[in-house]
PDB file with SEQRES, HELIX, SHEET and CRYST1 records, atoms N, CA, C and O in Angstrom:
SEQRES   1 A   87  UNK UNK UNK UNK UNK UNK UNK UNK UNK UNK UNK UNK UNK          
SEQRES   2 A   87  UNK UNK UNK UNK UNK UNK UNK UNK UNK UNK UNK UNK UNK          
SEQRES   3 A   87  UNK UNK UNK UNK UNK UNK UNK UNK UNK UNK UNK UNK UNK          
SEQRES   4 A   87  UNK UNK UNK UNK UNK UNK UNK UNK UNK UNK UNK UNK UNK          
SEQRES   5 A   87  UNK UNK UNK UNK UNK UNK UNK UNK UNK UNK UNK UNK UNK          
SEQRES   6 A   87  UNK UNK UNK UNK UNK UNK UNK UNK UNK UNK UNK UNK UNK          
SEQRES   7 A   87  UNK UNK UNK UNK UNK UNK UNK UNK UNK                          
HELIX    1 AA1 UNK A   30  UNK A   33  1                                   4    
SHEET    1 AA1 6 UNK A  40  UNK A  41  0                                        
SHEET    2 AA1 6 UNK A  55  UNK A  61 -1                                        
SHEET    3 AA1 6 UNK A  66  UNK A  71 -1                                        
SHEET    4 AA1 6 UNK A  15  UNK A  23 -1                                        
SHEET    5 AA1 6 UNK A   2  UNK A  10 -1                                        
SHEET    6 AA1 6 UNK A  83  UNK A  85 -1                                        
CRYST1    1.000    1.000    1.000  90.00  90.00  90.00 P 1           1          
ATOM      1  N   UNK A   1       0.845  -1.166   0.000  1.00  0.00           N  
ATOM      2  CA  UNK A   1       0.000   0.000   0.000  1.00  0.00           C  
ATOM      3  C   UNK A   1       0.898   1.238   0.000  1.00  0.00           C  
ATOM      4  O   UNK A   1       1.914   1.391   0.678  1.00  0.00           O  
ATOM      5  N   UNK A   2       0.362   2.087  -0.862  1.00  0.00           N  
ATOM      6  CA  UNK A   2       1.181   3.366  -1.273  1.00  0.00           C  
ATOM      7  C   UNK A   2       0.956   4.517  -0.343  1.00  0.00           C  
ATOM      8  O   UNK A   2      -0.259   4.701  -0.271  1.00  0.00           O  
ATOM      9  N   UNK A   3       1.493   5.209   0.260  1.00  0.00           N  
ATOM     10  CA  UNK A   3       1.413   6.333   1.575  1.00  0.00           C  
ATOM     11  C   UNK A   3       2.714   7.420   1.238  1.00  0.00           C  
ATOM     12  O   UNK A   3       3.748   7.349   0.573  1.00  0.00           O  
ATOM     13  N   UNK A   4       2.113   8.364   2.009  1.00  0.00           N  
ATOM     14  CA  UNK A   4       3.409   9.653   1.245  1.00  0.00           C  
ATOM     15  C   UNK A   4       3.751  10.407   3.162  1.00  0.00           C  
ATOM     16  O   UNK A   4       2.774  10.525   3.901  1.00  0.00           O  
ATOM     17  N   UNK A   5       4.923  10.745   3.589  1.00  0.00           N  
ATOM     18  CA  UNK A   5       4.758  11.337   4.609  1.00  0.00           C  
ATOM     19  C   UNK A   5       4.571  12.460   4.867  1.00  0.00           C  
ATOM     20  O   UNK A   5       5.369  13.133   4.214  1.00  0.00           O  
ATOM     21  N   UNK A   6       3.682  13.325   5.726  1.00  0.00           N  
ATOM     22  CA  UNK A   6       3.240  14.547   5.724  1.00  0.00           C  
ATOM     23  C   UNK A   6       3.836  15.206   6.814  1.00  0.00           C  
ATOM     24  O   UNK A   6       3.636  16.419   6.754  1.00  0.00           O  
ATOM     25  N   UNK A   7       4.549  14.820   7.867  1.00  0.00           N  
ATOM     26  CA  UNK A   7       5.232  15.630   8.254  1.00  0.00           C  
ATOM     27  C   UNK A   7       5.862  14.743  10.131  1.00  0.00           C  
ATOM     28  O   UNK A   7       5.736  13.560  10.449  1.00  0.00           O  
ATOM     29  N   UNK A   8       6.347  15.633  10.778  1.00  0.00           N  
ATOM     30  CA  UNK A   8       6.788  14.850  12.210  1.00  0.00           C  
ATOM     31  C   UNK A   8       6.025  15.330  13.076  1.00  0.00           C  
ATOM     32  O   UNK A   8       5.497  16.443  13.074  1.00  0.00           O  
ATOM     33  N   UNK A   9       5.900  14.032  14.279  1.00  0.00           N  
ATOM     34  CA  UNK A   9       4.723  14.624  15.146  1.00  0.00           C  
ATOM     35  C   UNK A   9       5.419  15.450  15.890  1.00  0.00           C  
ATOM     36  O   UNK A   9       6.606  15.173  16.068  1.00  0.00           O  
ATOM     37  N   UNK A  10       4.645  17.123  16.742  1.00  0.00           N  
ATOM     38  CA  UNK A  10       5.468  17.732  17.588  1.00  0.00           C  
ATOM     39  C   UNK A  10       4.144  18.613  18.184  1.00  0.00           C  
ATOM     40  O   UNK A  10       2.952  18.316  18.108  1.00  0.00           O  
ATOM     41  N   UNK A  11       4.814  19.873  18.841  1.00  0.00           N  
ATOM     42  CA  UNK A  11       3.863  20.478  19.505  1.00  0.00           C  
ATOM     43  C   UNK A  11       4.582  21.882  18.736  1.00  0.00           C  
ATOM     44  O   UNK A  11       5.051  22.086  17.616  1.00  0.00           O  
ATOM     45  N   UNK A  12       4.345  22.919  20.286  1.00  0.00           N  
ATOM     46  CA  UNK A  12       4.474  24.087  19.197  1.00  0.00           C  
ATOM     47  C   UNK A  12       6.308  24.791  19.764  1.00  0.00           C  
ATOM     48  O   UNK A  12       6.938  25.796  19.434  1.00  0.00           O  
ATOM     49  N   UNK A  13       6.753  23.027  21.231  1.00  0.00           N  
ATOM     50  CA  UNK A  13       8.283  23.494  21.357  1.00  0.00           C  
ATOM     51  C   UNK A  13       8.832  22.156  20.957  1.00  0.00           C  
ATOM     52  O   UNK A  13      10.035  21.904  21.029  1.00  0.00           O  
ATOM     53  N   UNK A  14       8.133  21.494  20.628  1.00  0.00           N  
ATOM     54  CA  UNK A  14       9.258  19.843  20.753  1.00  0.00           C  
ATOM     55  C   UNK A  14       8.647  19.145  19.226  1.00  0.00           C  
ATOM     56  O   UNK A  14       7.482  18.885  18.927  1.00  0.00           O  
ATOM     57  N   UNK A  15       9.990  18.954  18.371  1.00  0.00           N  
ATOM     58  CA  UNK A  15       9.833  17.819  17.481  1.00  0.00           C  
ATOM     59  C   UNK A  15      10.457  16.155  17.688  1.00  0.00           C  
ATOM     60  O   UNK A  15      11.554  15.750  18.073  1.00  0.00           O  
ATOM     61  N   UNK A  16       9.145  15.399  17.217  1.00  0.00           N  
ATOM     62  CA  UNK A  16       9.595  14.059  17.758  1.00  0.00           C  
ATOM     63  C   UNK A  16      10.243  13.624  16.054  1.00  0.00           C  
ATOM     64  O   UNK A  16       9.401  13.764  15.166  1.00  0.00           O  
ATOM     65  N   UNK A  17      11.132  13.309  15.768  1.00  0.00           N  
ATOM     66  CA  UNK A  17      11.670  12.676  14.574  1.00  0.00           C  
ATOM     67  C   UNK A  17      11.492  11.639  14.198  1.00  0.00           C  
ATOM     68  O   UNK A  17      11.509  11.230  13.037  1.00  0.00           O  
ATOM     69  N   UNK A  18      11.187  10.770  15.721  1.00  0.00           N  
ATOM     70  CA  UNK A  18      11.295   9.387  15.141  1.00  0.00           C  
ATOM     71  C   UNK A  18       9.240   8.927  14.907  1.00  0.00           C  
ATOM     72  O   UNK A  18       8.779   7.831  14.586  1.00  0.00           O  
ATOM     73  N   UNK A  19       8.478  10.202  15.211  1.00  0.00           N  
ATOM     74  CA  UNK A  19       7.309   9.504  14.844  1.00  0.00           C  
ATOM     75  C   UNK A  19       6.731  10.496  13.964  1.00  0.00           C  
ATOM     76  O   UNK A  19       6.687  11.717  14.116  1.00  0.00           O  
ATOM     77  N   UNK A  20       6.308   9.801  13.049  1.00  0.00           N  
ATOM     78  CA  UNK A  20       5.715  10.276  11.611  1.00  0.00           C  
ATOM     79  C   UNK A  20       4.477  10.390  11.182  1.00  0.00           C  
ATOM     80  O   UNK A  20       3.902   9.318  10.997  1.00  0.00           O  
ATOM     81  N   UNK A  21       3.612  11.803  10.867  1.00  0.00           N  
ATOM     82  CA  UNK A  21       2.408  11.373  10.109  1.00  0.00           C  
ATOM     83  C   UNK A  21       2.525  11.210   8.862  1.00  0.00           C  
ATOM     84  O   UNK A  21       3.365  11.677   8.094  1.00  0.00           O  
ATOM     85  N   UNK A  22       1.394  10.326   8.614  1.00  0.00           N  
ATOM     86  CA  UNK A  22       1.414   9.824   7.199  1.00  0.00           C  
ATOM     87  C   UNK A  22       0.220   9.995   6.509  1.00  0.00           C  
ATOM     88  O   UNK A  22      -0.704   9.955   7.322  1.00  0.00           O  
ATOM     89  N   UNK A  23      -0.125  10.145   5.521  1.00  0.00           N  
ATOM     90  CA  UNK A  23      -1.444   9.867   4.214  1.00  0.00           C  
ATOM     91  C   UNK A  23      -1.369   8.877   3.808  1.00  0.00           C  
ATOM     92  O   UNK A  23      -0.353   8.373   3.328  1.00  0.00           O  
ATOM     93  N   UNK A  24      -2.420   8.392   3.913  1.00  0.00           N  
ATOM     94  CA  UNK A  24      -2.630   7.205   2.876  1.00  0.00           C  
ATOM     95  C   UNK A  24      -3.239   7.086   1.974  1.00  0.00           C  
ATOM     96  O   UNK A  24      -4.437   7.009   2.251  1.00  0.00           O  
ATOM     97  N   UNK A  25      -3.036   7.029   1.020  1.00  0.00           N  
ATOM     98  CA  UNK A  25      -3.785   7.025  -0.370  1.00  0.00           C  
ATOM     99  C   UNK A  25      -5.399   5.800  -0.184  1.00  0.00           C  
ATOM    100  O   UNK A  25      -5.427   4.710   0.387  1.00  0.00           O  
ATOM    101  N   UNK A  26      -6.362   6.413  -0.787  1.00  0.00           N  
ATOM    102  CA  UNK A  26      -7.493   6.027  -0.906  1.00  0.00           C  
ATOM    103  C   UNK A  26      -8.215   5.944   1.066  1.00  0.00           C  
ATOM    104  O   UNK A  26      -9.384   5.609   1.256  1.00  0.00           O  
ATOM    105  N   UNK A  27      -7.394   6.259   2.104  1.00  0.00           N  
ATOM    106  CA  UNK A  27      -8.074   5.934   3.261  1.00  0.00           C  
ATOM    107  C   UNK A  27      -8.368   7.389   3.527  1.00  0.00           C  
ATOM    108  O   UNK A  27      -7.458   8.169   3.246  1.00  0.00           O  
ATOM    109  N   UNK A  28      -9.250   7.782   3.918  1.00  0.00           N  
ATOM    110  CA  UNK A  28     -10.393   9.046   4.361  1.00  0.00           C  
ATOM    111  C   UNK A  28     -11.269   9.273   5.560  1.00  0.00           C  
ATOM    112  O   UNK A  28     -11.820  10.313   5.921  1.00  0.00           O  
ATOM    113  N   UNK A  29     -11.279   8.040   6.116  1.00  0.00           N  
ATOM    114  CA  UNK A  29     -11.846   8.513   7.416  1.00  0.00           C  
ATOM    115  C   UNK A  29     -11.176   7.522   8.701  1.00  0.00           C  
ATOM    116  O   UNK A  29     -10.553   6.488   8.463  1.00  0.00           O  
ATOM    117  N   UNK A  30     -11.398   7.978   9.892  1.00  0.00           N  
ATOM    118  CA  UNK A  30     -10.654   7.720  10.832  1.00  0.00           C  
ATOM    119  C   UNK A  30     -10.712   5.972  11.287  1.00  0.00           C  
ATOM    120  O   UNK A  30      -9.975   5.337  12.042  1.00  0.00           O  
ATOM    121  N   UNK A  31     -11.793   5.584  10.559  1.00  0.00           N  
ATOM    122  CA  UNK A  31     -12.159   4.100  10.796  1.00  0.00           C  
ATOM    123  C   UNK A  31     -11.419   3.635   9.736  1.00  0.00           C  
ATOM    124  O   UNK A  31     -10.690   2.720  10.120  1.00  0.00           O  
ATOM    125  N   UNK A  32     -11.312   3.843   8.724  1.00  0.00           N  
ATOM    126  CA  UNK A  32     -10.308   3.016   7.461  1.00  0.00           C  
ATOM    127  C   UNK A  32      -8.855   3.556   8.332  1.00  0.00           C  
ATOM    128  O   UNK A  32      -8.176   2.529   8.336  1.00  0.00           O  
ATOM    129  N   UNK A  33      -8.275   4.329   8.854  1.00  0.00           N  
ATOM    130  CA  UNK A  33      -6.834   4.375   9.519  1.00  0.00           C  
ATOM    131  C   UNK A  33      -6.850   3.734  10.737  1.00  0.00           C  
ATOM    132  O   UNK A  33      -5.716   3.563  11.182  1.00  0.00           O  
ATOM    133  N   UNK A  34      -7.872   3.259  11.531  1.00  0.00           N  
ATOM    134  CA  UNK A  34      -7.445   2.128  12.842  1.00  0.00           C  
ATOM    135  C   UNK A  34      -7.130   1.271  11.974  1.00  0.00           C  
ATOM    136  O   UNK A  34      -5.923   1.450  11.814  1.00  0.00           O  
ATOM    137  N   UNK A  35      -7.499   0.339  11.221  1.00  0.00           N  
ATOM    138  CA  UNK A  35      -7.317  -0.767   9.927  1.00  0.00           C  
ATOM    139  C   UNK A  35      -6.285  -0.994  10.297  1.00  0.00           C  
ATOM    140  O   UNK A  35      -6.183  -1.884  11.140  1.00  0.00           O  
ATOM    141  N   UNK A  36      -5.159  -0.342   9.865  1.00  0.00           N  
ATOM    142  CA  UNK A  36      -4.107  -0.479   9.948  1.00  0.00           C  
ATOM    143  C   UNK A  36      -2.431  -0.045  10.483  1.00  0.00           C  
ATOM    144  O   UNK A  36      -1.356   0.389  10.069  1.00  0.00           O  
ATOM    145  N   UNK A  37      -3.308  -0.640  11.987  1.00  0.00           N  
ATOM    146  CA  UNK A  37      -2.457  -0.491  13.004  1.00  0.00           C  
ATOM    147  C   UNK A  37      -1.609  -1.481  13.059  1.00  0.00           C  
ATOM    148  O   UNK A  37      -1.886  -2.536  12.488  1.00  0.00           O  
ATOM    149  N   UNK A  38      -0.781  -1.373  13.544  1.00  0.00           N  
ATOM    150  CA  UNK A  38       0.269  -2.697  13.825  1.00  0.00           C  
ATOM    151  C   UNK A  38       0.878  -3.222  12.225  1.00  0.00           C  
ATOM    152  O   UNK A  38       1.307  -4.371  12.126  1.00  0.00           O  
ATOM    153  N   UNK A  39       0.876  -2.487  11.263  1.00  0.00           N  
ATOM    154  CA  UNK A  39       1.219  -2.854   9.743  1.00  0.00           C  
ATOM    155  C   UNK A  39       2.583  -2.068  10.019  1.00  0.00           C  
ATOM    156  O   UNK A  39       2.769  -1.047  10.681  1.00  0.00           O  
ATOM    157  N   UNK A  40       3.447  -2.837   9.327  1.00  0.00           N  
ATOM    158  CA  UNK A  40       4.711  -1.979   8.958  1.00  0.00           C  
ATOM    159  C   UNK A  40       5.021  -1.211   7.847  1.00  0.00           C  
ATOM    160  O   UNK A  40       4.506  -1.391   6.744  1.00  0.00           O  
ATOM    161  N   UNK A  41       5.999  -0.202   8.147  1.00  0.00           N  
ATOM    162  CA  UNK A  41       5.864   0.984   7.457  1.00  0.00           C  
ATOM    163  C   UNK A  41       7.501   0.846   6.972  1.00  0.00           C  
ATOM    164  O   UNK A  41       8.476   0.699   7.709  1.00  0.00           O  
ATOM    165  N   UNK A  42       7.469   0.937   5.590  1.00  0.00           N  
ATOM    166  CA  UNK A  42       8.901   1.211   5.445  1.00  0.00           C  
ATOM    167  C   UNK A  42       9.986   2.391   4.680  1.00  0.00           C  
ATOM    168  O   UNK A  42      10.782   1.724   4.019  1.00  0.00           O  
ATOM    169  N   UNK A  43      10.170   3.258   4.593  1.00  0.00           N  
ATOM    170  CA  UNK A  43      10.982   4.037   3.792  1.00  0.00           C  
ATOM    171  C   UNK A  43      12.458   3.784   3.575  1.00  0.00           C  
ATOM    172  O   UNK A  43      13.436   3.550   4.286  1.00  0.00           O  
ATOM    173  N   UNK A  44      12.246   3.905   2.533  1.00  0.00           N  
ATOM    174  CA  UNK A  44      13.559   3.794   1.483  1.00  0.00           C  
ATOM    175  C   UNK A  44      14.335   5.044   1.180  1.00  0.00           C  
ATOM    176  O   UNK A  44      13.968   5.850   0.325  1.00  0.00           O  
ATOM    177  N   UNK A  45      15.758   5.223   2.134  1.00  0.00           N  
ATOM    178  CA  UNK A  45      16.032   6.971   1.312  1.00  0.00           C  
ATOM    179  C   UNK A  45      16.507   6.307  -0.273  1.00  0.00           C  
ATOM    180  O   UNK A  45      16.474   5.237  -0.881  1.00  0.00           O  
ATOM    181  N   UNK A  46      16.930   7.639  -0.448  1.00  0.00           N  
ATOM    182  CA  UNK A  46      17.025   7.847  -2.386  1.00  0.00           C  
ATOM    183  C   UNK A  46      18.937   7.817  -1.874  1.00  0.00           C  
ATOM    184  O   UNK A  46      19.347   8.024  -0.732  1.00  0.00           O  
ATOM    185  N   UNK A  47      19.945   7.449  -3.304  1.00  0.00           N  
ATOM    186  CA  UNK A  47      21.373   7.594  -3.304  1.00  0.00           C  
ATOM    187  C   UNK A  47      21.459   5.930  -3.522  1.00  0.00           C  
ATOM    188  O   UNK A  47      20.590   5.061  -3.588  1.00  0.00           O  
ATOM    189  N   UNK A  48      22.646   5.912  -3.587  1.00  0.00           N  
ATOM    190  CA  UNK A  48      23.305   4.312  -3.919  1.00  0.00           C  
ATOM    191  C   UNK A  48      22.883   3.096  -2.716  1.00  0.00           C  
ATOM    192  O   UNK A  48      22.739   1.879  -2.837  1.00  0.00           O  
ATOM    193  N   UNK A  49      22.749   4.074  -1.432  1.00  0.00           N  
ATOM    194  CA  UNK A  49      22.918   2.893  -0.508  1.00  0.00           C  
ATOM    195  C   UNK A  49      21.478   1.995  -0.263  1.00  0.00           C  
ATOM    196  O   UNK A  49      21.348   0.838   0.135  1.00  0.00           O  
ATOM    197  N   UNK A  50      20.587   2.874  -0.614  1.00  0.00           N  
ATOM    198  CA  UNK A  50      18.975   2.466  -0.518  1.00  0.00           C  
ATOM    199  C   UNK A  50      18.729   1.961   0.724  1.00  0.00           C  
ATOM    200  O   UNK A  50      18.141   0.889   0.863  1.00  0.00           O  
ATOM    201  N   UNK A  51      19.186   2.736   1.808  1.00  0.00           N  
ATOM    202  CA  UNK A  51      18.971   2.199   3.214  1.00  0.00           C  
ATOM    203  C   UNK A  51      17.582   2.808   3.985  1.00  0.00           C  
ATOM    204  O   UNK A  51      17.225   3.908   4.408  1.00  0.00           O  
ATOM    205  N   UNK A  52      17.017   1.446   3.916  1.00  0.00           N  
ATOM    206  CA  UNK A  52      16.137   1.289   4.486  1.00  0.00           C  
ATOM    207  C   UNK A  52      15.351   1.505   6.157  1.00  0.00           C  
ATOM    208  O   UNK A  52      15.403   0.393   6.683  1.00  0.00           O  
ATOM    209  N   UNK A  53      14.974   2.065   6.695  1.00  0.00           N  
ATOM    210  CA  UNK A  53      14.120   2.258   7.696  1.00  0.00           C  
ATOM    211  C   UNK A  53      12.778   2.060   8.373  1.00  0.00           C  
ATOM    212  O   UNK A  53      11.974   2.957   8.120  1.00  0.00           O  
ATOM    213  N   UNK A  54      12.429   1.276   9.024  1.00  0.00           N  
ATOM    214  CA  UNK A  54      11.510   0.544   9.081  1.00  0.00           C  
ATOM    215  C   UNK A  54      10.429   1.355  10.304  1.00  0.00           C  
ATOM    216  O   UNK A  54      10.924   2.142  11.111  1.00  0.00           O  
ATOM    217  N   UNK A  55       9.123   1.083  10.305  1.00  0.00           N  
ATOM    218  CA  UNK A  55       8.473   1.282  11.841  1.00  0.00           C  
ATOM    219  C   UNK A  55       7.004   0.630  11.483  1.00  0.00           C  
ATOM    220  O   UNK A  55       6.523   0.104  10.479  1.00  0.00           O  
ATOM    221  N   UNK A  56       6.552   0.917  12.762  1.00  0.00           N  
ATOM    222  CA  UNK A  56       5.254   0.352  13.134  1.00  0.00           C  
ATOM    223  C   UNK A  56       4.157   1.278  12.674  1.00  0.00           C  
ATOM    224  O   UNK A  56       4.732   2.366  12.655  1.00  0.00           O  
ATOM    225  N   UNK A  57       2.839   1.493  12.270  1.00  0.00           N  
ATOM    226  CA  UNK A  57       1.381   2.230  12.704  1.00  0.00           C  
ATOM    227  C   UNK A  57       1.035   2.183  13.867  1.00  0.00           C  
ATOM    228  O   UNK A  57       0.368   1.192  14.165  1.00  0.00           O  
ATOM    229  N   UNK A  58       1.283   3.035  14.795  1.00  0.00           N  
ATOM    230  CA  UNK A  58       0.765   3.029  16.008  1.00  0.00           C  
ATOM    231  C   UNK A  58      -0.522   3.749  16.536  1.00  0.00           C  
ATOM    232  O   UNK A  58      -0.959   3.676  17.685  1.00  0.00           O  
ATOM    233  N   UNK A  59      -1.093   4.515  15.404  1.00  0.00           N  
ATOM    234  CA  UNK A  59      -2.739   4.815  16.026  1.00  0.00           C  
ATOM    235  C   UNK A  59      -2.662   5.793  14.368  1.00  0.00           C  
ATOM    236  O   UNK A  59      -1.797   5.985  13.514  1.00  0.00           O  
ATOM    237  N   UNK A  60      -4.348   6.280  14.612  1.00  0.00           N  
ATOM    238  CA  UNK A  60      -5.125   6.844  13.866  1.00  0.00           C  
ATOM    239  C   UNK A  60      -4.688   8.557  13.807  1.00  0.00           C  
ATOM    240  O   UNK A  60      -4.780   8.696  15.027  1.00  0.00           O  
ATOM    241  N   UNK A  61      -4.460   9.346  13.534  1.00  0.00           N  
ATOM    242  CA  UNK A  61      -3.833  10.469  13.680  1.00  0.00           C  
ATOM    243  C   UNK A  61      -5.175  11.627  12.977  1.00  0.00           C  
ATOM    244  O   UNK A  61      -5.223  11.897  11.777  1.00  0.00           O  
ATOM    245  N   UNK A  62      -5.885  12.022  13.717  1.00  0.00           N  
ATOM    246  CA  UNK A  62      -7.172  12.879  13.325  1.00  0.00           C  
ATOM    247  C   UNK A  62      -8.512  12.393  12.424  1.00  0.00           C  
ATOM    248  O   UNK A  62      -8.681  11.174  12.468  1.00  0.00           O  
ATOM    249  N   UNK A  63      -9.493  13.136  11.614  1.00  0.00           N  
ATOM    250  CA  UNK A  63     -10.636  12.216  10.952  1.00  0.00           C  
ATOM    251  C   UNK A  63     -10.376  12.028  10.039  1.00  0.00           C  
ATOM    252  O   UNK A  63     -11.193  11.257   9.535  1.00  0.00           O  
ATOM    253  N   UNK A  64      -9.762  12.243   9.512  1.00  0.00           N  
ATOM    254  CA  UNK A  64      -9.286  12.854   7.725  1.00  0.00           C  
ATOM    255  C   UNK A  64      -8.698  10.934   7.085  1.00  0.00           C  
ATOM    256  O   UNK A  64      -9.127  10.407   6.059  1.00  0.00           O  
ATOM    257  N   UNK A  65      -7.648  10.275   8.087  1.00  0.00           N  
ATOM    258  CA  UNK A  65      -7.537   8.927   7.664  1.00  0.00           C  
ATOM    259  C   UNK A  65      -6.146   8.859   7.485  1.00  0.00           C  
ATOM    260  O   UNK A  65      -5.574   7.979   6.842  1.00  0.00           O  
ATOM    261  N   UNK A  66      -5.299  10.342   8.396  1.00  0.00           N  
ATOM    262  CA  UNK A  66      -3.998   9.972   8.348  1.00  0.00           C  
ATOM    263  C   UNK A  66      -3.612   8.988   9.412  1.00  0.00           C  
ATOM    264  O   UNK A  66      -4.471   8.651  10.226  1.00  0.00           O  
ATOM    265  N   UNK A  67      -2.303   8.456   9.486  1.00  0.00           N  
ATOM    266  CA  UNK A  67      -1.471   7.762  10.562  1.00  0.00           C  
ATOM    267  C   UNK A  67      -0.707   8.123  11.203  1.00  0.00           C  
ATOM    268  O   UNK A  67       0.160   8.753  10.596  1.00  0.00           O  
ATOM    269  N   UNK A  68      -0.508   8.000  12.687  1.00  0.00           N  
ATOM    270  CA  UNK A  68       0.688   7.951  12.898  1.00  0.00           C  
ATOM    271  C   UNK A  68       2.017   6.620  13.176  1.00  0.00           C  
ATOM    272  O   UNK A  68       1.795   5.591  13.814  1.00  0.00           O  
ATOM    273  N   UNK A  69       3.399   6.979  12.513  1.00  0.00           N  
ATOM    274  CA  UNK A  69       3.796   5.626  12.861  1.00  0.00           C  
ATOM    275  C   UNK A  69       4.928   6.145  13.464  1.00  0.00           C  
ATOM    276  O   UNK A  69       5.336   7.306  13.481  1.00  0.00           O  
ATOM    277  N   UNK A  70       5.469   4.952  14.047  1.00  0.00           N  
ATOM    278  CA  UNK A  70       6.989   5.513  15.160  1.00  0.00           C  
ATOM    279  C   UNK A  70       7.837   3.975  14.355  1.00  0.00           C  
ATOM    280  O   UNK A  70       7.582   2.780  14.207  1.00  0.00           O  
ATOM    281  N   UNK A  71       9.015   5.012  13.981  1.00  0.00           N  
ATOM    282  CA  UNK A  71      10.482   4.149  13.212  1.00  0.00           C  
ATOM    283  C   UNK A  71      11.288   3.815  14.213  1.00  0.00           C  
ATOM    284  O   UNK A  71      11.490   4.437  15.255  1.00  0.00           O  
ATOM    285  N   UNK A  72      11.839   2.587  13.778  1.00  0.00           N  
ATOM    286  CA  UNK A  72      13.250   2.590  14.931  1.00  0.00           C  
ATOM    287  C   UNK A  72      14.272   3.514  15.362  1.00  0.00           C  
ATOM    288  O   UNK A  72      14.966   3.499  16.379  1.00  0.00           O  
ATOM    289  N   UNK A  73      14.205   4.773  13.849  1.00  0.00           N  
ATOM    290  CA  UNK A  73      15.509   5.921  14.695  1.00  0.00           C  
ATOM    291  C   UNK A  73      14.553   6.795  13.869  1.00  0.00           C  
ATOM    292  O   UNK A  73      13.480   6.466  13.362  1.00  0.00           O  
ATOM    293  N   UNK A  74      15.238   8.090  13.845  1.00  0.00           N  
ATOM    294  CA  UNK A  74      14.046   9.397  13.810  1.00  0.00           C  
ATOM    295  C   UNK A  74      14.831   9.100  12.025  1.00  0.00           C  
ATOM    296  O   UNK A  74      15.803   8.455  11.631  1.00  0.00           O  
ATOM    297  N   UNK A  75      13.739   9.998  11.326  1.00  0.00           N  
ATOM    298  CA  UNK A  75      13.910   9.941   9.722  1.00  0.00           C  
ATOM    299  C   UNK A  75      14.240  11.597   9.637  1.00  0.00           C  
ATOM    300  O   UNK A  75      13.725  12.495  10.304  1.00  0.00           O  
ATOM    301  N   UNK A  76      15.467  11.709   8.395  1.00  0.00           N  
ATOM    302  CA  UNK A  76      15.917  12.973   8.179  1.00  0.00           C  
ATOM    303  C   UNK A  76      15.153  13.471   7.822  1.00  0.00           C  
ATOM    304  O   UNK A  76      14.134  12.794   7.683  1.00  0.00           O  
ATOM    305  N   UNK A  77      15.065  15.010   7.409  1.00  0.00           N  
ATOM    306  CA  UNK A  77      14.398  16.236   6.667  1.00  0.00           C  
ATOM    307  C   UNK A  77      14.085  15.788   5.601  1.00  0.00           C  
ATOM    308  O   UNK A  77      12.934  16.065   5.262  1.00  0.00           O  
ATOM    309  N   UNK A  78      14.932  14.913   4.603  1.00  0.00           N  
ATOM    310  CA  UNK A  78      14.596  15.004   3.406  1.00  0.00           C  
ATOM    311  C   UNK A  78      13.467  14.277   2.963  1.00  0.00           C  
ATOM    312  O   UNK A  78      12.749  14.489   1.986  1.00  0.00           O  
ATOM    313  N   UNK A  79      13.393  13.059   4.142  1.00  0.00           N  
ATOM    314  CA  UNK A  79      11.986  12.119   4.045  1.00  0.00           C  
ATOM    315  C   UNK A  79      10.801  12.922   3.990  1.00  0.00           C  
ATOM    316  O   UNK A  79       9.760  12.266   4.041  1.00  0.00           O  
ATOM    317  N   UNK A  80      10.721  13.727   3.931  1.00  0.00           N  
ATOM    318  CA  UNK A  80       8.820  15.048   4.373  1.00  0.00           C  
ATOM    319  C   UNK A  80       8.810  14.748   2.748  1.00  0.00           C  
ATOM    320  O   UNK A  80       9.766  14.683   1.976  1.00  0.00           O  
ATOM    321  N   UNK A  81       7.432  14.591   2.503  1.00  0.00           N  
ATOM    322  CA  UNK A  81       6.966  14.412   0.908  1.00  0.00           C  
ATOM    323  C   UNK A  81       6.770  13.767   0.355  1.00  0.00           C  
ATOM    324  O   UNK A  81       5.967  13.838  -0.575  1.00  0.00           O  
ATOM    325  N   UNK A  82       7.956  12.067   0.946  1.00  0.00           N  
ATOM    326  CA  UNK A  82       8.464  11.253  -0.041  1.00  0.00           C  
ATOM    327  C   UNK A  82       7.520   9.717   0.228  1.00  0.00           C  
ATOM    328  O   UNK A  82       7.046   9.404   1.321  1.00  0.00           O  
ATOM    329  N   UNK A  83       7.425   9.080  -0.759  1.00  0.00           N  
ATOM    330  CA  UNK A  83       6.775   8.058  -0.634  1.00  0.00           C  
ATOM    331  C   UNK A  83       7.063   7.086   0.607  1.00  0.00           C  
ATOM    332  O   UNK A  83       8.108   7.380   1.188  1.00  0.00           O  
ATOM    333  N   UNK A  84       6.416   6.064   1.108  1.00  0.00           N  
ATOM    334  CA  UNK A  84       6.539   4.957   2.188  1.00  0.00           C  
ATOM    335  C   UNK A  84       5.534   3.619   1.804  1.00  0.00           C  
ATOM    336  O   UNK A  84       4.437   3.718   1.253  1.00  0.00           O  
ATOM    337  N   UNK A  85       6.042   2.635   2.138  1.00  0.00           N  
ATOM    338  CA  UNK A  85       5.372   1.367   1.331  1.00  0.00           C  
ATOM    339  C   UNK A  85       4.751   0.988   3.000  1.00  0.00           C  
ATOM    340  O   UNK A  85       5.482   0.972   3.991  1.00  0.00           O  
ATOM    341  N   UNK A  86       3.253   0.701   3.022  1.00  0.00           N  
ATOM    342  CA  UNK A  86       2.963   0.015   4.255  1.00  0.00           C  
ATOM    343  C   UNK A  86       2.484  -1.841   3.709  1.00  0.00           C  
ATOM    344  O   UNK A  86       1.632  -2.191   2.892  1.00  0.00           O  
ATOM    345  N   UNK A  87       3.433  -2.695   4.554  1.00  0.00           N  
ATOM    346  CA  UNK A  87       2.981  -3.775   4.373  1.00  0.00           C  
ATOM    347  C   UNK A  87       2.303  -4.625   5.558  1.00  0.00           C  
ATOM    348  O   UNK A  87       1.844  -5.744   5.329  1.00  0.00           O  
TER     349      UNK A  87                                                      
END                                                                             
């Protein structure tokens, strides 16, 4: 399943890096994003090494049908935008 990341969870003094909201393509309301909790999330950066980063869906993130997921280490700047495969 195809998902794009929309940004890091934080407040209005603290950014958390290592947990991520996400979009998911075709999901829209807050009951299609419990679905898929506990699914893994993976991003791929871009360059030769294609190193991979992995995390969990750990809850529903507002009505709209985004996610939130938490990675094993926080994901750089450049990840905001970029695609994520949930399996």
């Amino acid at each position: 399943m195809e998902a794009r990341i929309a940004n890091y969870r934080g407040s209005n003094s603290l950014t958390y890096p290592n947990h991520i909201i996400i979009e998911v393509d075709g999901v829209g309301t807050r009951d299609k994003a419990k679905a898929l909790v506990g699914k893994k999330v993976v991003w791929t950066a871009p360059g030769k090494k294609k190193t991979a980063i992995t995390g969990k869906v750990a809850s529903a993130h507002g009505n709209s049908g985004a996610i939130r997921a938490i990675f094993e280490r926080g994901l750089p700047g450049q990840a905001l935008g970029t695609p994520v495969s949930i399996e």
